[in-house]
C-alpha positions as CSV (number, residue, x, y, z in Angstrom):
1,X,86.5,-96.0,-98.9
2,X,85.5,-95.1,-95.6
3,X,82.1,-96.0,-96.2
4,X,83.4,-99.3,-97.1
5,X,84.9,-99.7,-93.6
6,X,81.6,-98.1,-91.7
7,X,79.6,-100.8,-93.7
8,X,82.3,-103.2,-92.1
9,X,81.9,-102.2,-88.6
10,X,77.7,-102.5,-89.2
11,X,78.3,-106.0,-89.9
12,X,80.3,-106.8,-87.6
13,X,78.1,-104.4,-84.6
14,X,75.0,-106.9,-86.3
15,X,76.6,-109.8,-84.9
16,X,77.7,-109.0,-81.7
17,X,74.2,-107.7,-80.7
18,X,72.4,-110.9,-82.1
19,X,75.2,-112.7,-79.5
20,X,74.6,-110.6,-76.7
21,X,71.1,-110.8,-76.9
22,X,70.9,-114.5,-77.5
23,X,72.7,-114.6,-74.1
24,X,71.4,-111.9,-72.2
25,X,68.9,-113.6,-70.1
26,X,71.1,-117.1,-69.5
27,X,73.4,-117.4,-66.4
28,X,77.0,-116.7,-67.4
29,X,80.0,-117.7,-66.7
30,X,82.1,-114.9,-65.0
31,X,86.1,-114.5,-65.4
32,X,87.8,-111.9,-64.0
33,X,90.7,-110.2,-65.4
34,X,93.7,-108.7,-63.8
35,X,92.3,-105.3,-63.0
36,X,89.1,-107.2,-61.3
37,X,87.0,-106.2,-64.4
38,X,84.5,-109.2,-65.4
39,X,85.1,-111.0,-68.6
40,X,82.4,-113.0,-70.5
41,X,82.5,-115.8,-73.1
42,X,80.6,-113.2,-75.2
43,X,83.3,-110.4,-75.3
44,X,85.8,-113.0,-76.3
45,X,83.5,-114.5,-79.0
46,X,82.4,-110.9,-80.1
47,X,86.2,-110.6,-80.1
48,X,87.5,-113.4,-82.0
49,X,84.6,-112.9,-84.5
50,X,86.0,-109.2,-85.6
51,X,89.8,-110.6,-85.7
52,X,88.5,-113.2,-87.9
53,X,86.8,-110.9,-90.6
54,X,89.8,-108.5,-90.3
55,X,92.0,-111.4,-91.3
56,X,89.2,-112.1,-94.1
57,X,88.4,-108.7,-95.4
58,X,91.4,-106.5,-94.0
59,X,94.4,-108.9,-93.5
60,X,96.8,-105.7,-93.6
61,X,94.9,-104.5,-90.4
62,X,95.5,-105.3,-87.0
63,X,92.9,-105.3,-84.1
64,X,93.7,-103.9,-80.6
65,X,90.6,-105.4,-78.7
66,X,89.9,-105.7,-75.2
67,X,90.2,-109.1,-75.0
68,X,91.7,-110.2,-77.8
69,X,94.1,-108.4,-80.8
70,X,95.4,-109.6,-83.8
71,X,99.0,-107.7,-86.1
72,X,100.9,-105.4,-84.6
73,X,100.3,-102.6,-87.7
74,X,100.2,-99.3,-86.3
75,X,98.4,-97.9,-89.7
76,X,95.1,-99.1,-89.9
77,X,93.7,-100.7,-86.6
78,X,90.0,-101.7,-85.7
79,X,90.1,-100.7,-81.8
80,X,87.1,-103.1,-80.2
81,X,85.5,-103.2,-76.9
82,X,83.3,-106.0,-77.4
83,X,80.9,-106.1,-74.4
84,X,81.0,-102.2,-72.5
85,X,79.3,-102.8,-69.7
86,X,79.6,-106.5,-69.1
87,X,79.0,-105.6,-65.2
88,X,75.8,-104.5,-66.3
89,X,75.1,-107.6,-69.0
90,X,75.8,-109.8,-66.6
91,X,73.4,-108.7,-64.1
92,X,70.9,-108.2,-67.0
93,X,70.7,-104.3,-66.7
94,X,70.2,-103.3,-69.5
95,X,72.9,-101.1,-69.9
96,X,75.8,-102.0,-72.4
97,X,77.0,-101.9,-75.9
98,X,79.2,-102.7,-78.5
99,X,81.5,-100.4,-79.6
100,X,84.4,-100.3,-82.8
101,X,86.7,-97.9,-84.2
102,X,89.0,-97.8,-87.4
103,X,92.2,-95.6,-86.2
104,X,94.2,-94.7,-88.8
105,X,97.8,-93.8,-87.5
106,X,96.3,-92.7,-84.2
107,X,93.1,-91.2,-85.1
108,X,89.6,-92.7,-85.3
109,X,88.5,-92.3,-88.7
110,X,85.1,-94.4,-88.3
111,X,83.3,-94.9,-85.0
112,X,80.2,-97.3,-84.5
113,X,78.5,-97.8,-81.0
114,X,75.7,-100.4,-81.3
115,X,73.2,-100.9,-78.4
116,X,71.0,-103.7,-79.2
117,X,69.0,-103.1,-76.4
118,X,67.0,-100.9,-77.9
119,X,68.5,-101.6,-81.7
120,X,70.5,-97.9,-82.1
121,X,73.5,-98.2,-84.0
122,X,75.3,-94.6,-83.6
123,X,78.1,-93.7,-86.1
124,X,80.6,-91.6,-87.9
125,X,83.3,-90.7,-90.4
126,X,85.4,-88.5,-89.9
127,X,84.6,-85.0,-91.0
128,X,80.8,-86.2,-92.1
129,X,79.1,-85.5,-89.1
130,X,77.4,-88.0,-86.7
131,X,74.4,-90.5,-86.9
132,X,71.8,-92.4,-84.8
133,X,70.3,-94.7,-87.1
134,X,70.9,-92.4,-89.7
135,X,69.5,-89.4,-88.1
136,X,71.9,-86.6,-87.4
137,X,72.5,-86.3,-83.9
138,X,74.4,-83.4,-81.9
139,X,75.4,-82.4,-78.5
140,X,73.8,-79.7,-76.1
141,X,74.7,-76.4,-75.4
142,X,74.6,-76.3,-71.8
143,X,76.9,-74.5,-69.5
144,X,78.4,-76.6,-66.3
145,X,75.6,-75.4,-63.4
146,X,72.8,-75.0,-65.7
147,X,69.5,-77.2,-65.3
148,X,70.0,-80.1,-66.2
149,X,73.9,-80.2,-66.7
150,X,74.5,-84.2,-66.6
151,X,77.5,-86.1,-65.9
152,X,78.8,-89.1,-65.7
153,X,81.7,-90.6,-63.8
154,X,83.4,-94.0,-64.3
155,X,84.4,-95.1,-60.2
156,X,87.0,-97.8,-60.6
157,X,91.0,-98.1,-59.2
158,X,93.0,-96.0,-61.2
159,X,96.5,-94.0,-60.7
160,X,95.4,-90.7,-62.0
161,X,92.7,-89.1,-60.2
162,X,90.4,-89.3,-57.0
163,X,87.2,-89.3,-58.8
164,X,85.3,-89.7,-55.3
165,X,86.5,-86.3,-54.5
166,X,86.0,-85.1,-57.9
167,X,82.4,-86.2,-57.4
168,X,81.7,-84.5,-54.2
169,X,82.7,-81.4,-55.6
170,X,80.7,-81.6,-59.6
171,X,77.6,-82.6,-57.5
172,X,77.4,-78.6,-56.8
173,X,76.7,-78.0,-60.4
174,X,75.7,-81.3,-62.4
175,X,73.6,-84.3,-61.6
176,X,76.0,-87.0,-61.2
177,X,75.5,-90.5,-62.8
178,X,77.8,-94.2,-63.0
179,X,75.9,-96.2,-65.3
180,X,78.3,-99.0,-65.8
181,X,79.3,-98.3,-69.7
182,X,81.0,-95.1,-70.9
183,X,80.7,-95.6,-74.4
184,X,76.5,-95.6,-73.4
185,X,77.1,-92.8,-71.5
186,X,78.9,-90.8,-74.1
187,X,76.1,-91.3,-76.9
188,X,74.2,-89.9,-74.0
189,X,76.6,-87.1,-74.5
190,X,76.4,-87.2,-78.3
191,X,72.8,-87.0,-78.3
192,X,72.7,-83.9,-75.8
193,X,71.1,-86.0,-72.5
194,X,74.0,-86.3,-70.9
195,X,76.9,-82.9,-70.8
196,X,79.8,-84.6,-69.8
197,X,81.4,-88.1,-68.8
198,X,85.5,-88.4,-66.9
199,X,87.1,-91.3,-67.5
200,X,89.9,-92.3,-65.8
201,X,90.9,-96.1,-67.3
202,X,94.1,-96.1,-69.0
203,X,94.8,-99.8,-70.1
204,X,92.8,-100.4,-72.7
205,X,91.1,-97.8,-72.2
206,X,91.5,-96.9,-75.9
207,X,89.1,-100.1,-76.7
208,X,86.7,-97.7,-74.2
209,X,86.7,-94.5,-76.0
210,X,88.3,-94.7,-79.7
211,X,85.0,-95.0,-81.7
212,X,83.0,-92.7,-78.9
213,X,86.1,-90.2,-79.3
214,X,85.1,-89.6,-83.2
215,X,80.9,-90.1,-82.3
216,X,80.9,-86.8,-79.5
217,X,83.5,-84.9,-81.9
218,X,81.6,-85.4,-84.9
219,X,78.4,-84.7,-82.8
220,X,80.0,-81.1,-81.9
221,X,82.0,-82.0,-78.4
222,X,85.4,-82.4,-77.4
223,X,87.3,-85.4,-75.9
224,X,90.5,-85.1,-74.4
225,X,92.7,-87.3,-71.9
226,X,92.2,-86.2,-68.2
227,X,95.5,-83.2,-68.7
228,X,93.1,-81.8,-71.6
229,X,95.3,-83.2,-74.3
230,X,94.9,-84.9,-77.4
231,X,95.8,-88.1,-77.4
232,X,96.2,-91.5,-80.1
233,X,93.3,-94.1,-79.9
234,X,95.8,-97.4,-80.8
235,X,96.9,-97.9,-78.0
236,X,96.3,-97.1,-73.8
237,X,95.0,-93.8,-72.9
238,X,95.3,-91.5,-70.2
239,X,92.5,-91.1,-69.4
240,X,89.4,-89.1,-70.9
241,X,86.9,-85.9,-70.5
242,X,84.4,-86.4,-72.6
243,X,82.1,-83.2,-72.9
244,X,79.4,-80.3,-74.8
245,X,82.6,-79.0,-75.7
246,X,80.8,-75.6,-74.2
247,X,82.0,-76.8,-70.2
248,X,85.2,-78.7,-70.9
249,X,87.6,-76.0,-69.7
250,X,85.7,-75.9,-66.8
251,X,85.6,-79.5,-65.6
252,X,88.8,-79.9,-66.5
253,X,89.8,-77.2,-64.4
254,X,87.9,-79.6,-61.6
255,X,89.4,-82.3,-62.3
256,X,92.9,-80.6,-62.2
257,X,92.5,-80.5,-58.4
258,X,92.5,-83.9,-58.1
259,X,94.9,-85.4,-59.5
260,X,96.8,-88.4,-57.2
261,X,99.7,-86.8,-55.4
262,X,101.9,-90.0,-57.0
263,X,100.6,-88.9,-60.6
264,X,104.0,-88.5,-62.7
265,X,102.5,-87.4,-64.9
266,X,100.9,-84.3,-63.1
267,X,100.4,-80.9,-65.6
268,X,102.4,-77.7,-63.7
């Protein structure tokens, strides 16, 4: 059965890179949403395109997407982020993707990022490993310090963490990166270029991470929110290290040091 759904998601990931790329180059219209974030007419159309072959295919799911969601079942839900990196798209850098998850009571089950830029559809089901165009893929083995220890930080307003101190201190030990799309970033991570990605978006930030969540675990990491705790994919996060698995401990000791002084929610 879960092949059924992956073959879903392919489908679906098929579509929304023929749209983005049949766009890519035009002028677009920008909307901005409440957290400043850009919004496109092609993560709503990538959007209403999935909730439309739910309600076809699935019609006891429900979609949590980041522009759009459909149900309100907390069973089965297909957790979407359209368009990550629609800062990017929209500047036509090349650096975004498409990214879908199928959470079953919490937990990703099947995870497909597509990046049509360069046509690499990664994936995974849950306990079978994971994929890059059908090649098994993995993450590295490196130690925080070593040579060549990458990671990459997403820099936006958030109540959790000062990642602009964070960075000033991981800069000592890794080469630091914002590439504008941490689900790109974290198949960096599932493919060992990159070590490590923190994320600190919370709304919605389940649409960020869900499918790269069961990608990097299935690859050999570990993803946790930013207290180092597991956390459920259908519906906002707290937050998210996404590593090697070999230096999480570590840079979540790092990040430990700088969490906001207002944080509620701060670990004793």
């Amino acid at each position: 059965m879960y092949e059924e759904y992956l073959e879903f998601a392919k489908e679906i990931a098929t579509y929304a890179g023929k749209i983005m790329m049949e766009f890519y180059n035009d002028t677009i219209d920008l909307n901005y949403k409440e957290d400043k974030t850009v919004v496109t007419m092609v993560d709503k159309k990538i959007n209403s395109y999935l909730i439309e072959k739910v309600k076809e295919k699935y019609p006891e799911h429900s979609v949590n997407g980041e522009e759009e969601s459909y149900n309100d079942s907390k069973e089965y839900v297909w957790v979407c982020d359209p368009l990550d990196g629609t800062g990017m798209y929209v500047n036509h850098i090349p650096v975004f993707v498409f990214s879908l998850a199928l959470v079953y009571n919490g937990n990703p089950i099947v995870g497909l990022i597509y990046n049509a830029n360069e046509n690499k559809m990664y994936s995974a089901i849950k306990g079978q490993g994971a994929y890059c165009n059908d090649i098994k893929i993995s993450v590295n083995k490196k130690n925080l310090s070593d040579l060549g220890y990458k990671t990459n930080v997403e820099i936006f307003h958030n109540d959790i963490i000062d990642e602009v101190s964070l960075i000033k201190e991981l800069k000592n030990d890794s080469k630091i990166s914002s590439i504008g799309s941490v689900a790109r970033s974290c198949m960096a991570i599932a493919t060992g270029d990159f070590s490590c990605d923190i994320f600190p978006g919370t709304s919605h930030g389940n649409c960020d991470i869900a499918a790269s969540y069961l990608i990097v675990t299935e690859a050999g990491g570990r993803v946790t929110n930013l207290y180092g705790e597991d956390q459920r994919y259908d519906e906002d996060i707290q937050g998210a290290i996404i590593s090697n698995g070999v230096s999480h401990n570590e840079i979540l000791q790092k990040v430990k040091k700088y969490y906001l002084k207002n944080n509620i929610n701060i670990v004793k």
